[in-house]
N, C-alpha and C positions, 0 to 999 in steps of 0.2 A: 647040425654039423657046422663046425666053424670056416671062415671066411682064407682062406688061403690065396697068399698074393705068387704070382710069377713074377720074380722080379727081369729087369731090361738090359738088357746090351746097351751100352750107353752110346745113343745116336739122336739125333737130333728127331725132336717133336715127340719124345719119348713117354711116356706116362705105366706103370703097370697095370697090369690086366688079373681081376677079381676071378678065380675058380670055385663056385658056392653052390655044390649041385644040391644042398639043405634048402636053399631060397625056391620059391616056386617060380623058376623061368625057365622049364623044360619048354620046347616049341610046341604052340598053339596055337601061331598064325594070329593071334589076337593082342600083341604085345604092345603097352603102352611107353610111353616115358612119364618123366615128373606134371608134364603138362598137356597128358594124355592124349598126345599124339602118335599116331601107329608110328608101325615100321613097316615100310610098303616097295620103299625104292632103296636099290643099288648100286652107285657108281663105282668103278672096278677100274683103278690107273693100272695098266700093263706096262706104261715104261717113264722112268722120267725124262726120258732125251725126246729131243723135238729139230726135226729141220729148219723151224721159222726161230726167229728173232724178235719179234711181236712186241713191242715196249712196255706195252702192258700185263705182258706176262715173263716171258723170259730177255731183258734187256742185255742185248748184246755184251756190254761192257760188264754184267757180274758172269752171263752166262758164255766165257770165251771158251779160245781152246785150253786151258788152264782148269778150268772149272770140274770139280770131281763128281760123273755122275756115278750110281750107284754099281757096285760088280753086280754082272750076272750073279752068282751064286747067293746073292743078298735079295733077289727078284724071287717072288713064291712062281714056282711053276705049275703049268696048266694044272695039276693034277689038282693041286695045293688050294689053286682058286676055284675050282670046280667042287671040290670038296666043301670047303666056306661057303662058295653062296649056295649050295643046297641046306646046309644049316640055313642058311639066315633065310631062303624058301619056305624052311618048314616053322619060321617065326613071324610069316606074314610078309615078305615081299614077294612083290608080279613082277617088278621090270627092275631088268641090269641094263647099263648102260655102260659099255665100254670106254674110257678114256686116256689119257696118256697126260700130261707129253702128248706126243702124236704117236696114237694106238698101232698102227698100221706098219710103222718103226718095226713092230715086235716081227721078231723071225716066227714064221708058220702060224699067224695069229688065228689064222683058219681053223686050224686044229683045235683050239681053244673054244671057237665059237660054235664048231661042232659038237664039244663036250655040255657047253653050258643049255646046247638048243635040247639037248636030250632029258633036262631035268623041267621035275612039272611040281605044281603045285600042288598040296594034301589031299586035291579036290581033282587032282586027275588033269589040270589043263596046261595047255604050254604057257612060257612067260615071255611076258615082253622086252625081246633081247634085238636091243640099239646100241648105236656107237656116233662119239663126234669124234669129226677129224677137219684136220685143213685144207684138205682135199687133194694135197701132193700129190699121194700115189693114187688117187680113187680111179681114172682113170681106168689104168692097170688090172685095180684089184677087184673092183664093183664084181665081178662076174662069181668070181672065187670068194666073193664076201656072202651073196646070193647063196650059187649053191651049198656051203656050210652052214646052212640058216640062219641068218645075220635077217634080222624083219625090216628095220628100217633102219634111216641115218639121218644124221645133223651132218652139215658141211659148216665150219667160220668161215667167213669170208664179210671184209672190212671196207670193202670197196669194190667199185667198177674200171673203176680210171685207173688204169695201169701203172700208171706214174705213182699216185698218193697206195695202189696196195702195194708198190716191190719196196715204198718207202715204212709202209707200218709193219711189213714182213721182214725188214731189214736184209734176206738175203740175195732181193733180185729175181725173187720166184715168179714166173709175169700172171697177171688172174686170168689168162687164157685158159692154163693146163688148167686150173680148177673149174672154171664153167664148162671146160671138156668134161671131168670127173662128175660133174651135177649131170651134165645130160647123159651119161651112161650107166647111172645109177636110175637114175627113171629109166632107163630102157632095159635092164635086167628086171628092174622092176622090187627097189628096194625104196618102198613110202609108205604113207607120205615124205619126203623130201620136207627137211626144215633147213633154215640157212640161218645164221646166225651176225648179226652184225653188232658188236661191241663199240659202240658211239663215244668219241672223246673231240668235248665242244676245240672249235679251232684247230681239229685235227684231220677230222675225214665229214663232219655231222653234216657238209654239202652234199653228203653223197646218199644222201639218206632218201630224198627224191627219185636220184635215177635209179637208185636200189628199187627201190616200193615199183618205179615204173618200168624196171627191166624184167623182172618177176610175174607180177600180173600181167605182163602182155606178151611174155615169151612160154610160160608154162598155163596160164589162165589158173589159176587154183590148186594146181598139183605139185608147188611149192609153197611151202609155207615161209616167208620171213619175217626173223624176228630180232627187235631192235634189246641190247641190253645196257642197261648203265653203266659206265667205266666204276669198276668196283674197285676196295680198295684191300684188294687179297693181298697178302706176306705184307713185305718189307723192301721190295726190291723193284718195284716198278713205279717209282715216286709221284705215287698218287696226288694227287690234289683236288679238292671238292670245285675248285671253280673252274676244272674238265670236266664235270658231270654236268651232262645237257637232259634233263629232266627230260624220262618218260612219256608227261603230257604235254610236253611242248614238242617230239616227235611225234605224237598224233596232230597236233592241231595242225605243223605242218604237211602232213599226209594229206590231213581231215579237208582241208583249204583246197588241194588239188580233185581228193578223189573222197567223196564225200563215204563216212566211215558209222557203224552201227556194232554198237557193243556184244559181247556173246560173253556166255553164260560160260562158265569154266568145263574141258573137255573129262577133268579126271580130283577128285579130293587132293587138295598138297599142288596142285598145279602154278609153276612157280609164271609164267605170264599171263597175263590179261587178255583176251583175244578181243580182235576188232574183224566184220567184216567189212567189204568194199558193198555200198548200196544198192550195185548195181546186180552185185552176183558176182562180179571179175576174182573172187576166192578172199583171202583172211591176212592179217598180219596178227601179232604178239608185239606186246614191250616185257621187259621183266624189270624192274625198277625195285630191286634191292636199296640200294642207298635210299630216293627219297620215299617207298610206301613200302617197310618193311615187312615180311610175307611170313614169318618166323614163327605164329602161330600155327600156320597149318602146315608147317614142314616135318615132313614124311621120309625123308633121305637120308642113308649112313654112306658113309663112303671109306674106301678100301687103298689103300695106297697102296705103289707096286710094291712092297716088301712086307705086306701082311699089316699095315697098321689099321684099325680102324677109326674113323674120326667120326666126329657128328656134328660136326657142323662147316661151314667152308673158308669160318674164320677160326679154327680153332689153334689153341694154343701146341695142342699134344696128339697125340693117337695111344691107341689103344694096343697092345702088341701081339695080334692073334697068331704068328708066326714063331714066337717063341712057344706056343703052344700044340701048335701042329708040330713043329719039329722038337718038342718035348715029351713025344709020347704018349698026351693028352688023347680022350677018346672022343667020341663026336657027340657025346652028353656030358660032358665034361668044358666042352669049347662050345658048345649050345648055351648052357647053362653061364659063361663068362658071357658070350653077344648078349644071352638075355637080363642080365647084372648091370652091363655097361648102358644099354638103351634105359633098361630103368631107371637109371639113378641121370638123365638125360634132364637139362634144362636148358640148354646154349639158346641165345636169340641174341646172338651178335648185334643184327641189325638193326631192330629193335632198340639196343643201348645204346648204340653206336655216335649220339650223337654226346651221352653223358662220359665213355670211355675217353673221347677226344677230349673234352674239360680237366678228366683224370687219367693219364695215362696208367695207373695204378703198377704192377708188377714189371712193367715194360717186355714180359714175356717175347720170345718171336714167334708171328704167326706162319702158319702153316703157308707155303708158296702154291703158286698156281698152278704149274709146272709139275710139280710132285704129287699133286692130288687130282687136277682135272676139275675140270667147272663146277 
């Protein structure tokens, strides 16, 4: 049977989406790409707006009150994304992970989360269903995140020092309410607990001590944190390689205070390195995309709030599975495109990344951070 395109609404990061139910990529849980890497993992943007201002993600000055985020009616609803990721379930992913924007944003996300805890793998087991957020409302919601089966969470958080985080959050948010939000999520009891700090040299990477020591000596091991390299997602947060403070030079200074021991990776596609503390005091992560790219063994497709899918976090385009649910399309029909589109999969952004810079080639625009979630 021939290869029939869906063509696209013309919106930005657009690409058409292959219907080939003649191809063999009916769901089998065992789906490769070009470089035979599975499909294992799911991040899932629920909204593109976000409370914080983050420089490195949504900078104030594109993202004002001027700035058009998307209509509701252009956002796929719970039903629509409950529907998809149990396709892409029954193609071999365990774990969704919620994103945004800030997830939490989404009206009744509860609902949502109740739907996705209900869906299991071909093998009968439930899936690994997380969310990162910034911790605004966690607070609030940890309890109502819990009982809707929500397993675990990621909190960002950039800093200690109140001063340097209401300045990288640009809105004046103080990092009180958020380490309120971390400790009532450990007490509802949604962990392990990972915390996330995104490092930009001469920006906060002093803080990266009282981090590592605020952690291990306030939770002893039942928080995980973990350092990430200032990446160089979209077009809108003006990156520069000489705010990337390497990886191994945030161990060495950890390593220097609180003497550190390598660990073995916790899951295949695991995008940080884990270290433990020598003593036993629990574990950090770096994720160091820019300098030891990880692109081989990346296992992730990710779902923009409007049904796009992308596969990779620098990509140029998405994929349009929304015109296909709401085209009619049946769920071996939209199986059969997710399993087309992962096949025909070679992106390792990171990996080139240093040959792209030499060539800008197409000058394409990349996918924004904000729109897609980490």
């Amino acid at each position: 049977m021939g290869e029939k395109i869906i063509p696209l609404a013309d919106h930005r990061y657009a690409a058409a989406v292959p219907t080939v139910p003649g191809r063999l990529v009916a769901p089998t849980g065992l789906l490769g790409d070009r470089l035979g890497r599975p499909l294992h993992d799911l991040r899932i943007s629920v909204t593109d707006r976000c409370n914080f201002r983050c420089s490195y993600c949504m900078p104030k000055e594109v993202f004002d009150k001027h700035y058009a985020f998307l209509p509701q009616t252009s956002l796929l609803s719970f039903e629509e994304i409950t529907r998809l990721a149990g396709l892409f379930v029954a193609h071999g992913v365990e774990k969704l992970r919620l994103t945004g924007g800030e997830p939490l944003l989404r009206k009744n996300l509860e609902a949502l989360i109740a739907m996705l805890a209900a869906l299991r793998t071909p093998g009968g087991r439930p899936l690994d269903l997380t969310l990162t957020t910034n911790g605004s409302l966690l607070q609030r919601k940890a309890q109502a995140l819990k009982d809707a089966g929500l397993q675990r969470i990621t909190v960002s958080l950039d800093a200690l020092d109140d001063t340097i985080f209401r300045r990288m959050n640009d809105v004046d948010f103080p990092v009180g309410e958020v380490l309120d939000g971390i400790e009532e999520a450990r007490r509802v009891g949604l962990g392990p607990i990972k915390v996330n700090m995104v490092v930009k040299r001469g920006t906060n990477d002093h803080e990266i001590l009282p981090m590592a020591r605020h952690f291990r000596e306030r939770f002893g091991g039942q928080v995980v944190l973990r350092f990430i390299e200032y990446m160089d997602v979209g077009a809108t947060n003006g990156w520069r390689m000489n705010e990337v403070l390497p990886s191994a030079e945030v161990v060495q200074r950890i390593a220097a205070e609180f003497p550190l021991e390598p660990l073995e990776a916790s899951a295949p596609g695991e995008t940080a390195q884990r270290w433990r503390y020598a003593d036993g005091g629990g574990e950090i992560g770096v994720i160091s995309s820019v300098t030891q790219a990880f692109c081989r063994d990346c296992n992730r497709a990710r779902l923009s709030t409007e049904g796009k899918l992308f596969l990779c976090l620098f990509a140029h385009h998405g994929h349009d599975l929304r015109a296909l649910l709401r085209g009619g399309y049946d769920d071996a029909q939209i199986a059969a495109a997710i399993g087309a589109v992962w096949q025909a999969r070679d992106d390792r952004y990171s990996e080139l990344r240093g040959q792209q810079a030499a060539d800008p080639g197409s000058g394409q625009r990349r996918v924004e951070m904000h729109y897609i979630g980490g």
